[in-house]
LOLUMTOR-521028 format. One line per field, with one value per residue (C-alpha): x, y, z; residue number from 1. Coordinates in Angstrom, 1 decimal, m for minus. Layout:
N
c1	c(X,...)
c2	c(Y,...)
c3	c(Z,...)
num	c(NUM,...)
END
This chain:
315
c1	c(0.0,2.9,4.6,1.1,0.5,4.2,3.3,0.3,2.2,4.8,2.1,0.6,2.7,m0.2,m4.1,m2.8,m6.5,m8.7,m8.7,m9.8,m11.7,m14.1,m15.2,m14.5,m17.4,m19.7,m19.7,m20.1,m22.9,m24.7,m23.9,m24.7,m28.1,m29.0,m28.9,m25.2,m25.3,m22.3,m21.3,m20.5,m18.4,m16.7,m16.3,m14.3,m12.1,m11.3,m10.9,m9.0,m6.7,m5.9,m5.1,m3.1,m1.6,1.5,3.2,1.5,m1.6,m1.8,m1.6,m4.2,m6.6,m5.7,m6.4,m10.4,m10.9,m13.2,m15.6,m15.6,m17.0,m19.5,m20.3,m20.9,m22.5,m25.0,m25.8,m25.9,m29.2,m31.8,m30.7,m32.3,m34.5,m37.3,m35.5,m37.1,m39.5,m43.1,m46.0,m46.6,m43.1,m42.5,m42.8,m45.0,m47.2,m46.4,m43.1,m45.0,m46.4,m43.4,m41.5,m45.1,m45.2,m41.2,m40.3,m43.6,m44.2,m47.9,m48.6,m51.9,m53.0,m52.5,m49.8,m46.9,m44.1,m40.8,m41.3,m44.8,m43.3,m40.7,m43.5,m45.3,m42.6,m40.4,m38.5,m36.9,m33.7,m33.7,m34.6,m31.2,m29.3,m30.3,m29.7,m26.4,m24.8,m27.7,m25.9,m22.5,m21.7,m20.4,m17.6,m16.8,m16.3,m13.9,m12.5,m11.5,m10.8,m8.1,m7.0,m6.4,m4.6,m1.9,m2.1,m2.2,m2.4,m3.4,m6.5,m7.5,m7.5,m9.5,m12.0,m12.6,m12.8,m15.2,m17.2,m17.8,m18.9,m21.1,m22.7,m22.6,m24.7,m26.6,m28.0,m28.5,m30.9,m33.1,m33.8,m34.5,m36.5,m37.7,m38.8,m41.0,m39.6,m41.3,m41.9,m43.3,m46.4,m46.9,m47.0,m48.8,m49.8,m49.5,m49.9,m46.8,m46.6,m43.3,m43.6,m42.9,m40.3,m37.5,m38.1,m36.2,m38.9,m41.1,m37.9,m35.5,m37.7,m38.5,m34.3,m34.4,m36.6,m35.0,m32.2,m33.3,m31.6,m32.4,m29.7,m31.8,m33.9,m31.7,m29.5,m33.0,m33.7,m30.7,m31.9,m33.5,m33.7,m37.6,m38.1,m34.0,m35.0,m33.7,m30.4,m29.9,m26.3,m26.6,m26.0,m23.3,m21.0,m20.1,m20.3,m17.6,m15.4,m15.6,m14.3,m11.8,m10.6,m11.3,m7.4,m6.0,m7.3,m7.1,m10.3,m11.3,m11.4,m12.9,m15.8,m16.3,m16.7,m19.1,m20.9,m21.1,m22.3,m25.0,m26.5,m27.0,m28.6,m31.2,m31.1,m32.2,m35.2,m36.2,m36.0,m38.4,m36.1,m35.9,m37.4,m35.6,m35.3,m33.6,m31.0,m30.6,m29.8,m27.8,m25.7,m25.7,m24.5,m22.0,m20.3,m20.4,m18.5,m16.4,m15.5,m15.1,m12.5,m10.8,m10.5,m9.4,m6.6,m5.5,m4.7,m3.7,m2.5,m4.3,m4.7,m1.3,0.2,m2.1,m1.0,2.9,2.3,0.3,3.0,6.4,8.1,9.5,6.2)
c2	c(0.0,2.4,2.1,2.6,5.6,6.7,6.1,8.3,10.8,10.9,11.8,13.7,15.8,17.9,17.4,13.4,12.3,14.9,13.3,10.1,11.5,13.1,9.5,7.4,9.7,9.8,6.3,5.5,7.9,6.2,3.0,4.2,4.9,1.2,3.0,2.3,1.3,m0.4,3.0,4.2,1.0,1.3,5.0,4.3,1.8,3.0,7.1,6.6,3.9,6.5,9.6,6.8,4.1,6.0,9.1,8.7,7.5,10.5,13.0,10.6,11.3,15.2,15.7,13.8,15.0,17.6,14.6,13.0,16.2,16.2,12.6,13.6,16.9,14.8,12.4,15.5,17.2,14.5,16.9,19.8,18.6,21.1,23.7,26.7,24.4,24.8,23.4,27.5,27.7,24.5,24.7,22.0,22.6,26.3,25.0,21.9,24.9,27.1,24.3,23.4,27.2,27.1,23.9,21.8,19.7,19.5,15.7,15.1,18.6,18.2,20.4,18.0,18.3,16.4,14.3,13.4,12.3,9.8,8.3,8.0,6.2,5.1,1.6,m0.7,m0.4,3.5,2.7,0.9,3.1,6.2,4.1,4.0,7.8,7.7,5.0,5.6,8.9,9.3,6.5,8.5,11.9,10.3,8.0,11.3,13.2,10.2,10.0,14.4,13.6,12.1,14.1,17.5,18.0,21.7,20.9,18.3,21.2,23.0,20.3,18.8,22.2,23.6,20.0,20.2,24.6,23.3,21.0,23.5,25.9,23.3,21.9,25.9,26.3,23.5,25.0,28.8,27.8,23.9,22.5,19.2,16.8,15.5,12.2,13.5,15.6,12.1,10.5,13.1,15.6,19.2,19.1,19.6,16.8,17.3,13.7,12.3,10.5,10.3,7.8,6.5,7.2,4.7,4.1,3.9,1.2,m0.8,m0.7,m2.0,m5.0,m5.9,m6.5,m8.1,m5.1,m2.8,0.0,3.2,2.0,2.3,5.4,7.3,5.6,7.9,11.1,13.4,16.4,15.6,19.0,19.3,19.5,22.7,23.2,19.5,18.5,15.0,17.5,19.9,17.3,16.1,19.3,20.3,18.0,19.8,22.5,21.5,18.4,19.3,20.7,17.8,15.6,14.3,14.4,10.7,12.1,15.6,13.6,10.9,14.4,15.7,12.4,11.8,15.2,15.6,11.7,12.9,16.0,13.6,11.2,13.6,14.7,11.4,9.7,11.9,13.2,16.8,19.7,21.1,24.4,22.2,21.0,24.9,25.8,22.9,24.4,27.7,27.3,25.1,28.0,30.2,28.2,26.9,30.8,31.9,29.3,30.0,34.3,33.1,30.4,33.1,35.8,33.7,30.5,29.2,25.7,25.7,26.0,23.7,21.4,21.8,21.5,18.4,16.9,18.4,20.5,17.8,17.2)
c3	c(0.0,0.9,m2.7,m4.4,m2.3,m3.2,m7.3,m6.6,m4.9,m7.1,m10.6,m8.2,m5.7,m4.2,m4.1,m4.9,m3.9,m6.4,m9.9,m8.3,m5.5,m8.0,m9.4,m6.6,m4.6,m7.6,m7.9,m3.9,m3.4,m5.9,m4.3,m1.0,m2.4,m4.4,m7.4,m8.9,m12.7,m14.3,m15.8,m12.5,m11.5,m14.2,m13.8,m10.6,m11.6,m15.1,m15.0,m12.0,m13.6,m16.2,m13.7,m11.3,m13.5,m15.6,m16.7,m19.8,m18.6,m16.6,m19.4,m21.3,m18.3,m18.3,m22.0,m21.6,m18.2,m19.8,m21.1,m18.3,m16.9,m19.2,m18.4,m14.9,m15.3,m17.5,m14.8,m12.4,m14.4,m12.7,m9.2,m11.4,m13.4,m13.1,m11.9,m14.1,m15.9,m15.3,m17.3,m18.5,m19.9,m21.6,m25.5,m27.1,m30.0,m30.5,m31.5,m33.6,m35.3,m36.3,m37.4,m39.9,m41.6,m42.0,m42.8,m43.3,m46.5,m48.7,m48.6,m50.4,m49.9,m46.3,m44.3,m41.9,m40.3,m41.8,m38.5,m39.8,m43.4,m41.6,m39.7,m42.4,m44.7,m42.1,m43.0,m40.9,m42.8,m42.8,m38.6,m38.3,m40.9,m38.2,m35.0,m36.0,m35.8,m32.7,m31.0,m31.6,m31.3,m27.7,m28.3,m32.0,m29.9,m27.2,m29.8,m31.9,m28.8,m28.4,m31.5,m32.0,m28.6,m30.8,m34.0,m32.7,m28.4,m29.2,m31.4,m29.0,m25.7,m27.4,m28.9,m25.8,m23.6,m26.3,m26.2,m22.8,m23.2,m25.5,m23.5,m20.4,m22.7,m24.3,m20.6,m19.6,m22.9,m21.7,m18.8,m19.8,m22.9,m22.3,m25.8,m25.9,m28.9,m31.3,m30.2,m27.2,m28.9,m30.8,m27.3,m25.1,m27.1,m26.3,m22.3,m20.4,m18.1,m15.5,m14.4,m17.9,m18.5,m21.2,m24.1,m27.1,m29.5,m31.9,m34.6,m31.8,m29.9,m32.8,m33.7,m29.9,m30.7,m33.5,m32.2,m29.1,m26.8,m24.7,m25.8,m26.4,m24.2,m21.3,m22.9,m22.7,m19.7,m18.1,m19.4,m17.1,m19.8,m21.3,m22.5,m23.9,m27.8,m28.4,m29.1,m30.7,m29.3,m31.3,m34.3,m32.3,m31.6,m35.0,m36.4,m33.6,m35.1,m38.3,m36.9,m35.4,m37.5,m41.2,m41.6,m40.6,m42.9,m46.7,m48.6,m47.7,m43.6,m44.8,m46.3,m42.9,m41.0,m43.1,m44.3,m40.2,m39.5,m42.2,m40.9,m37.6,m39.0,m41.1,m38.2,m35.5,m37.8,m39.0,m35.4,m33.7,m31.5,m33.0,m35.0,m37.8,m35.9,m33.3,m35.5,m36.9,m33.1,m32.5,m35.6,m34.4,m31.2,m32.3,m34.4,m31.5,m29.5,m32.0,m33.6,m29.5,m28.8,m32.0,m31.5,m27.7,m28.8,m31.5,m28.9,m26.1,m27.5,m23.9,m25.6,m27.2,m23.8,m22.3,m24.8,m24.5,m20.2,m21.0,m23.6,m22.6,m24.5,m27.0,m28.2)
num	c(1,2,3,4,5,6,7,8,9,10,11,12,13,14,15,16,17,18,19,20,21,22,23,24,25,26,27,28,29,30,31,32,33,34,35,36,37,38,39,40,41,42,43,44,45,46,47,48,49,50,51,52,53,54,55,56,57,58,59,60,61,62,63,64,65,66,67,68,69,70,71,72,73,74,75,76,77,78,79,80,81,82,83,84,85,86,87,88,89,90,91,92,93,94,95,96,97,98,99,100,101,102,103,104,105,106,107,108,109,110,111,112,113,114,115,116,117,118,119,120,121,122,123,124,125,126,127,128,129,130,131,132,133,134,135,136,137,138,139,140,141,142,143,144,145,146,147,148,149,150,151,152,153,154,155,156,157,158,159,160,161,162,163,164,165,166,167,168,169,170,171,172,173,174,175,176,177,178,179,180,181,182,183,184,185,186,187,188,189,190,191,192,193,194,195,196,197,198,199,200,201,202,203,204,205,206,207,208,209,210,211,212,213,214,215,216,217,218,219,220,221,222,223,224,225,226,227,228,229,230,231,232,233,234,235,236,237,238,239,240,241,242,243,244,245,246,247,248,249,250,251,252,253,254,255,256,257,258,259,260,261,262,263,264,265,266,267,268,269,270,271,272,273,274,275,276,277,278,279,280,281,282,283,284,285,286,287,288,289,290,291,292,293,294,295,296,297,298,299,300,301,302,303,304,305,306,307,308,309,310,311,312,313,314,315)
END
């Protein structure tokens, strides 16, 4: 125990505790109440194996440490979950009803929403072809987060600092303007009701029982923003990538950003799960952000240096 608490000490001189402290209490207060999942097991053992297990390890831990945050600040929303949310201010059908007179379609002289049109011609393959950007798109963002951490340590600060602004915005905007999605109007229609709960949707659930799993099922399961449509992050995080990846890459990885950022775009429409107008927010904050942290790296090179402290000077 005394030479493990000397190779803790020694990657971490003071504060030696903190980056495992964080996860270890997260995960035992969850425990403490029955309610640990076997994300939050494997929270404690792996994060903590990063931050404690090498030199290297360490700075691996350092560069995704602002994902993890978001990980845990997402978990953290069910604590305020109607904080500034009242059946008055959520948005249901008024919203149903800007996104029919701006972006609705004339189907047999009737007026619907694009949402209505996937319902209407929805196919299981299309289903599975949409579950996919749906499903995967967490592992894509740390997996690139990862890989920039190689390729180029600046980009990467500033990726993942910006990932987790934008989700720090993102999980504000649900709160000051709550937005009802469009599977929940199908659902419930245009009454407000707080004790509702998150659901994957009817193409989701079908994906679901297809493949005899429970996957969105349970990743919907976890959310405790109901009334989180607008901005759509599902389309903020691939288009974050673009911005910060595109230069690095030959055409064949320009067009996998793109391609991956214009199916979650059709995805989120054609799943339920947003309005077009969500997708157009999702969009626009995500050049905020993204034009913000590029003026501040220009004139402070803050994520260059980051970078360099987190590499050593020879890389």
């Amino acid at each position: 125990m005394t030479r493990v608490w000397r190779h803790m000490r020694a990657l971490w001189p003071r504060w030696t505790l903190v980056p495992g402290g964080i996860f270890w209490g997260w995960s035992a207060y969850w425990l403490a109440r029955g309610e640990a999942r076997w994300d939050h097991l494997a929270t404690a053992v792996v994060i903590p194996a990063l931050a404690y297990g090498s030199a290297r390890s360490k700075r691996v831990f350092v560069a995704l440490l602002p994902i993890a945050l978001v990980g845990l600040l997402y978990d953290a929303m069910r604590f305020v979950r109607n904080v500034g949310v009242d059946v008055a201010s959520v948005h249901t059908c008024d919203l149903r009803d800007k996104e029919l007179a701006w972006f609705g379609v004339d189907v047999d002289g009737a007026r619907i929403t694009l949402q209505d049109l996937a319902t209407q011609s929805s196919t299981p393959q299309l289903d599975l072809l949409c579950a996919v950007p749906y499903g995967t798109f967490i592992f894509i963002v740390l997996g690139y987060a990862t890989w920039l951490f190689h390729r180029a340590p600046a980009t990467q600060q500033r990726f993942v600092w910006a990932f987790l602004a934008l989700n720090v915005a993102g999980f504000v905007s649900y709160h000051l303007y709550p937005a009802a999605p469009p599977w929940y109007l199908r659902a419930h229609g245009c009454v407000a009701d707080l004790s509702a709960h998150a659901e994957p949707g009817a193409h989701l659930a079908r994906v679901d029982a297809l493949l005899g799993v429970h996957y969105f099922a349970g990743m919907y399961g976890r959310s405790s923003d109901v009334f989180g449509a607008v901005p759509s992050l599902h389309v903020a995080y691939p288009l974050l990538m673009v911005f910060e990846g595109f230069a690095l890459h030959g055409w064949l990885g320009r067009s996998g950003l793109v391609a991956f950022f214009l199916s979650m775009c059709f995805a989120a429409v054609y799943l339920d799960h947003h309005w077009v107008i969500d997708v157009l927010a999702g969009i626009t904050y995500t050049v905020v952000v993204a034009v913000a942290f590029e003026l501040v790296d220009r004139r402070t090179s803050i994520f260059s240096q980051a970078a360099v402290d987190l590499m050593g000077p020879r890389e």
